[in-house]
C-alpha positions in Angstrom: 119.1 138.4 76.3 118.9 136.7 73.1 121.7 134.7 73.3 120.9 133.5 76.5 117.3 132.6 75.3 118.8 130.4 72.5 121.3 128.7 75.0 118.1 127.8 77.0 116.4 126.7 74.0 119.5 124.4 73.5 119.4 122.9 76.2 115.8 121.7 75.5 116.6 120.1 72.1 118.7 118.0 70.6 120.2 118.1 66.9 117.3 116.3 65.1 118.5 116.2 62.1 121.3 114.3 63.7 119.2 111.8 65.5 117.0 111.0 62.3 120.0 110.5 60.3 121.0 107.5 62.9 117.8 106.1 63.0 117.7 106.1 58.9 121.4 104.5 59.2 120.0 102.2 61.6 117.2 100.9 59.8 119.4 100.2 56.6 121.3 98.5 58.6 119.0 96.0 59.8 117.4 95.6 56.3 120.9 95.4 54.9 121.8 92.3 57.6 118.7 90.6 56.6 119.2 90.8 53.1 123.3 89.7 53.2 123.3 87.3 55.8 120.4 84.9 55.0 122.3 82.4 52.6 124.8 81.8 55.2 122.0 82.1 57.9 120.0 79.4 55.9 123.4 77.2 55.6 124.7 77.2 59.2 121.2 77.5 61.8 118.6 76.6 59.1 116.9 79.8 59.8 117.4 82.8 57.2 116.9 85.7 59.4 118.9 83.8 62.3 121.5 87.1 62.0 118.9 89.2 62.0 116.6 88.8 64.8 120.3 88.9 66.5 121.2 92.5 65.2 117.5 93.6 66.0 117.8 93.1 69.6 120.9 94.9 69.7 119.8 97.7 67.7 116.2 97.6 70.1 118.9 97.9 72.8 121.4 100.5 71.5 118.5 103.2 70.5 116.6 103.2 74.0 120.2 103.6 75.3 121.0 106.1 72.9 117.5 107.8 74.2 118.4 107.8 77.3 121.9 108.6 77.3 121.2 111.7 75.4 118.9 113.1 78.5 122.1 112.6 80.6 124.4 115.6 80.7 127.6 115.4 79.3 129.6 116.2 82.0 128.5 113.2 84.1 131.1 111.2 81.5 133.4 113.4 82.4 133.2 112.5 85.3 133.7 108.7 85.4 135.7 109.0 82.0 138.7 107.8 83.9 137.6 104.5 86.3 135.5 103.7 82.6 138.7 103.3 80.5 140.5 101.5 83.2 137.7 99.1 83.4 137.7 98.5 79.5 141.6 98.3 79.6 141.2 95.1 82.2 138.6 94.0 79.8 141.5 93.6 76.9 143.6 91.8 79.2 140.7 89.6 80.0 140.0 88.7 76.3 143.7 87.6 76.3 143.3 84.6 78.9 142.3 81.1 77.6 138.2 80.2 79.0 137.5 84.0 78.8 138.7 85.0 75.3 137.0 83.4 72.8 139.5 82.1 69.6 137.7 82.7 66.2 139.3 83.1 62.7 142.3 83.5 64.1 142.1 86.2 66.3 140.9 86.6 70.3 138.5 89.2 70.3 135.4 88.1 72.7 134.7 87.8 76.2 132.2 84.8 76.4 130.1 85.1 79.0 127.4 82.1 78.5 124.7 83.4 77.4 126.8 86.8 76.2 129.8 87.6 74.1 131.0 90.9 73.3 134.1 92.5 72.0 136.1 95.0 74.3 138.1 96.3 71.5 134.8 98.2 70.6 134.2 99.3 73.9 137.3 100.9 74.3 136.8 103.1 71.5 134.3 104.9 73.3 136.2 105.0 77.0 139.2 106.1 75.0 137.6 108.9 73.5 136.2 110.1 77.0 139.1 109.4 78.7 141.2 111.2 75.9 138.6 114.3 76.0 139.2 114.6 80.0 142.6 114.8 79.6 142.0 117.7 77.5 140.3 119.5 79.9 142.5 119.3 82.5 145.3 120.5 80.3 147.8 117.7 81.0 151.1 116.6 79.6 152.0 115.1 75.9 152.5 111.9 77.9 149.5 111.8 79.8 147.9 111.6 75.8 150.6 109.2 74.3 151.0 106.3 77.5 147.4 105.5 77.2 147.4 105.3 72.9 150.4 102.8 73.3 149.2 100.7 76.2 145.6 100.5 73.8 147.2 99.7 70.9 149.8 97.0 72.5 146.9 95.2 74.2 144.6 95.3 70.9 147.8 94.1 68.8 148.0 91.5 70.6 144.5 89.8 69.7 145.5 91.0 66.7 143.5 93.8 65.2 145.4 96.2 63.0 142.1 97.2 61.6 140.4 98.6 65.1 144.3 99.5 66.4 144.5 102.0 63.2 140.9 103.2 63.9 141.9 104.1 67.8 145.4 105.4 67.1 143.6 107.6 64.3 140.8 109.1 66.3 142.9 109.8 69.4 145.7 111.5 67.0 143.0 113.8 65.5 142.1 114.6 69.5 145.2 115.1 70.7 145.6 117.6 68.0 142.2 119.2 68.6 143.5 119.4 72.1 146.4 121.7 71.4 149.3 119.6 72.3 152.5 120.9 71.2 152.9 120.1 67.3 156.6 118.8 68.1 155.4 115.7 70.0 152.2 115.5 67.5 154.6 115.0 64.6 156.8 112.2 66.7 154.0 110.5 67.6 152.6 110.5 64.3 156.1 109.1 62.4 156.7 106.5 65.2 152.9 105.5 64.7 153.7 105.2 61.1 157.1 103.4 61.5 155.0 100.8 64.0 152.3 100.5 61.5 154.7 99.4 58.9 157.0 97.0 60.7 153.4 95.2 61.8 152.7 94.9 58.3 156.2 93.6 57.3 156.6 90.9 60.3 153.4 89.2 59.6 152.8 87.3 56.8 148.9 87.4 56.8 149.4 91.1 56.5 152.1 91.2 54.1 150.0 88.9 51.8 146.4 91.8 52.4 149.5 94.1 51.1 150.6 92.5 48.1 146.9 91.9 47.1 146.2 95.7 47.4 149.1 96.3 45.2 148.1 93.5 42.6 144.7 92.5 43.0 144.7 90.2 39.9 147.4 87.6 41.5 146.1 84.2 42.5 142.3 85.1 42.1 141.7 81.8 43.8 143.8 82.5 46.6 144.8 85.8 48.4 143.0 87.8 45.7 139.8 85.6 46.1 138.6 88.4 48.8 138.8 91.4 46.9 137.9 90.0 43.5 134.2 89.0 45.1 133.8 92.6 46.3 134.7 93.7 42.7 132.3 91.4 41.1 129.8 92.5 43.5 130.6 96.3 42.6 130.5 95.8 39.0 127.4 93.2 38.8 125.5 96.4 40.7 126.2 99.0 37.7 124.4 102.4 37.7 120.7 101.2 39.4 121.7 97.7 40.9 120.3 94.6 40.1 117.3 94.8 42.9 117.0 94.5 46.4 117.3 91.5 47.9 118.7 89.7 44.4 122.4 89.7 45.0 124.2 87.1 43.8 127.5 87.4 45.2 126.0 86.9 49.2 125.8 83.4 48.4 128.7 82.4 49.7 130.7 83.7 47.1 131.3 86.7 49.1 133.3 86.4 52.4 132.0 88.3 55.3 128.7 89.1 53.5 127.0 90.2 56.3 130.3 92.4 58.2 133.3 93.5 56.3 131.6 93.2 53.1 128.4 94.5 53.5 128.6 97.8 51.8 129.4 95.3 48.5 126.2 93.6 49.0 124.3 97.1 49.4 126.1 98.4 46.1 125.4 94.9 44.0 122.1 95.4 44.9 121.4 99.4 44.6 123.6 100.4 42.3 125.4 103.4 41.7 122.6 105.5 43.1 121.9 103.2 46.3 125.9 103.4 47.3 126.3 107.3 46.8 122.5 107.9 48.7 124.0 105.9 51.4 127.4 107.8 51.6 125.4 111.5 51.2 123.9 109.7 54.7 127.3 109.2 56.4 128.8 112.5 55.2 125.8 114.6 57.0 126.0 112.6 59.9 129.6 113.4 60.1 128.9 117.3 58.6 126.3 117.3 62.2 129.0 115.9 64.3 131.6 118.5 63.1 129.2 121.6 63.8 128.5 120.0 66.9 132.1 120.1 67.9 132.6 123.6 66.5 130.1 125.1 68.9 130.5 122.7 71.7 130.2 124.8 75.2 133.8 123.5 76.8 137.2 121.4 76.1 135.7 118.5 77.0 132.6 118.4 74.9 134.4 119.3 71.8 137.0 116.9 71.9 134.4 114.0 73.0 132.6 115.5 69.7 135.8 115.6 68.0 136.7 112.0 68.5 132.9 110.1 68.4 132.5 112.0 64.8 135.9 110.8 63.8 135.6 107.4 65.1 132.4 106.9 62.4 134.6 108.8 59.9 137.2 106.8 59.9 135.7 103.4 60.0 133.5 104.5 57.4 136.4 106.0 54.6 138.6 102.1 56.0 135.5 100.1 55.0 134.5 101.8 52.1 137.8 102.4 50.8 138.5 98.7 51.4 135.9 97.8 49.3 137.0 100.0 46.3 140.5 98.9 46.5 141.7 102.6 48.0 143.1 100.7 50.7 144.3 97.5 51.9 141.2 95.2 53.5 141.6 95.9 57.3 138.6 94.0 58.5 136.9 97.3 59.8 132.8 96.9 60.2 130.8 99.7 58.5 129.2 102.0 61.6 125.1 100.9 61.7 125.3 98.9 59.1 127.2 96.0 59.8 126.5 92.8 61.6 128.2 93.1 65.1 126.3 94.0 68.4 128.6 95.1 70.5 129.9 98.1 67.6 126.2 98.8 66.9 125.1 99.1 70.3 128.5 101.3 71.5 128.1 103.3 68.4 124.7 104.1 69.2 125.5 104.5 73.2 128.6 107.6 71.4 125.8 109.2 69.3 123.5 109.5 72.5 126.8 111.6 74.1 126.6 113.2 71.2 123.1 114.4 71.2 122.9 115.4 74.8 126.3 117.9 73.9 124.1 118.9 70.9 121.4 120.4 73.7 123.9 123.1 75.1 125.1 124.3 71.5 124.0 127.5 71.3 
């Protein structure tokens, strides 16, 4: 009787602590885009919080969705899991065709639609991860996993985005593996992955140059190394307190990607020690909630959907972090709430709703 009287009370509430921790993250974020993105804001509309009022519609948008979606039961995603990924999957085709696909530093990564653009690469992180989690449920076949993951990371390649294809292939490795498959064709899939991540690197000399500055950062500081020499001098400027909010030196325009890839450099210039490891505490119990989400999740499908949302802001947070630290190569990967970028803000928030509604039926 007990137990069925805390199922019940489940079911009435969701993981607050949870939910408050992505509204916190949210909010940073928004201050943090204000903050980074007003000298280039200033230099390219004339208006300093141009980025801004852009983010905070988004944001506006993504938390009554991620309100809503939470009073929507889990299972209903379960159910459409499948036509949903085939719809994103025609949306990566679609970005591929000239007039649809918009062209911008070198990569084709947005579907212009007038007055909208938005990036299906981040869309498909989510359908992935539902589709993914069904497949789970119904107990299929190592290829029924594996088919999909390739015909992803093909069509994402070919934009190119190694940073979100390494994101996707990581998240749905770690489900596949939640899911039980049989280690044999785990471990395969995980060398060939490897082998294809390295021949990408080595056939493209954009990527062989983010390479060679990872290994030697001090070549051509002016050059290749110009990148991740900013981010250093943004690290270092920040010391143990930071040098104030709003006082950063390096977001004007010394700093590429101030305002995206390079935000959590702005944030540490600014806050310091202190305000960079507050911020990570933030993003480890976020992910700590997810985990015990997925720990007592009621079926296959909601812990595998848990699995792979918590892993998905995981990741992207340890590539963009790491990135900035020089851990890891740069990979172009947005940090989750706090980057610039509607379409990941909104999608992320739109996961974490999924989230919170499995979060009701955990006993």
């Amino acid at each position: 009787m007990r137990i069925t009287r805390t199922i019940q009370k489940g079911k009435n509430r969701v993981d607050r602590t949870l939910l408050v921790l992505i509204l916190v993250l949210t909010s940073i974020g928004l201050v943090a885009v204000a903050d980074a993105s007003a000298p280039q804001a200033l230099n390219f509309f004339a208006d300093e919080l141009y980025f801004f009022k852009q983010q905070a519609i988004w944001a506006f948008f993504g938390v009554i969705l991620l309100i809503g979606v939470s009073f929507i039961k889990y299972n209903f995603w379960e159910r459409i899991a499948t036509p949903l990924f085939l719809i994103n999957l025609s949306l990566l085709v679609l970005v591929l065709i000239p007039g649809l696909g918009i062209s911008a530093l070198g990569a084709r990564r947005w579907i212009d639609l007038g007055a909208l653009s938005f990036q299906p690469s981040e869309l498909i992180k989510l359908s992935f991860i539902l589709y993914l989690a069904k497949v789970a449920s119904r107990s299929k076949g190592a290829l029924s996993y594996f088919l999909p993951l390739v015909a992803v990371s093909v069509l994402i390649m070919f934009q190119p985005d190694l940073g979100t294809t390494l994101v996707i292939a990581g998240v749905a490795l770690l489900q596949i593996f939640i899911a039980g498959i049989n280690l044999f064709y785990f471990m395969a899939a995980g060398m060939a992955g490897l082998i294809a991540a390295v021949i990408l690197v080595l056939s493209s000399s954009y990527r062989r140059s983010r390479l060679a500055t990872f290994l030697e950062s001090t070549n051509d500081p002016l050059g290749d190394s110009y990148h991740i020499r900013q981010i250093l001098l943004a690290l270092g400027s920040g010391g143990f307190l930071g040098v104030g909010l709003g006082a950063s030196r390096q977001k004007y325009l010394f700093l590429p990607e101030a305002a995206t890839d390079s935000i959590f450099a702005v944030l540490a210039e600014e806050l310091g020690f202190i305000g960079a490891f507050v911020l990570l505490v933030i993003f480890a119990m976020v992910i700590l909630r997810g985990l015990k989400i997925a720990r007592s999740a009621p079926d296959q499908f909601s812990k595998v959907a848990s699995i792979g949302i918590t892993a998905w802001i995981g990741l992207q947070v340890f590539l963009n972090i790491g990135s900035m630290v020089a851990i890891v190569p740069l990979t172009g990967v947005p940090l989750p709430f706090i980057s610039y970028g509607g379409t990941a803000l909104t999608t992320l928030l739109f996961a974490t709703g999924i989230l919170l509604n499995i979060s009701r039926y955990v006993p």
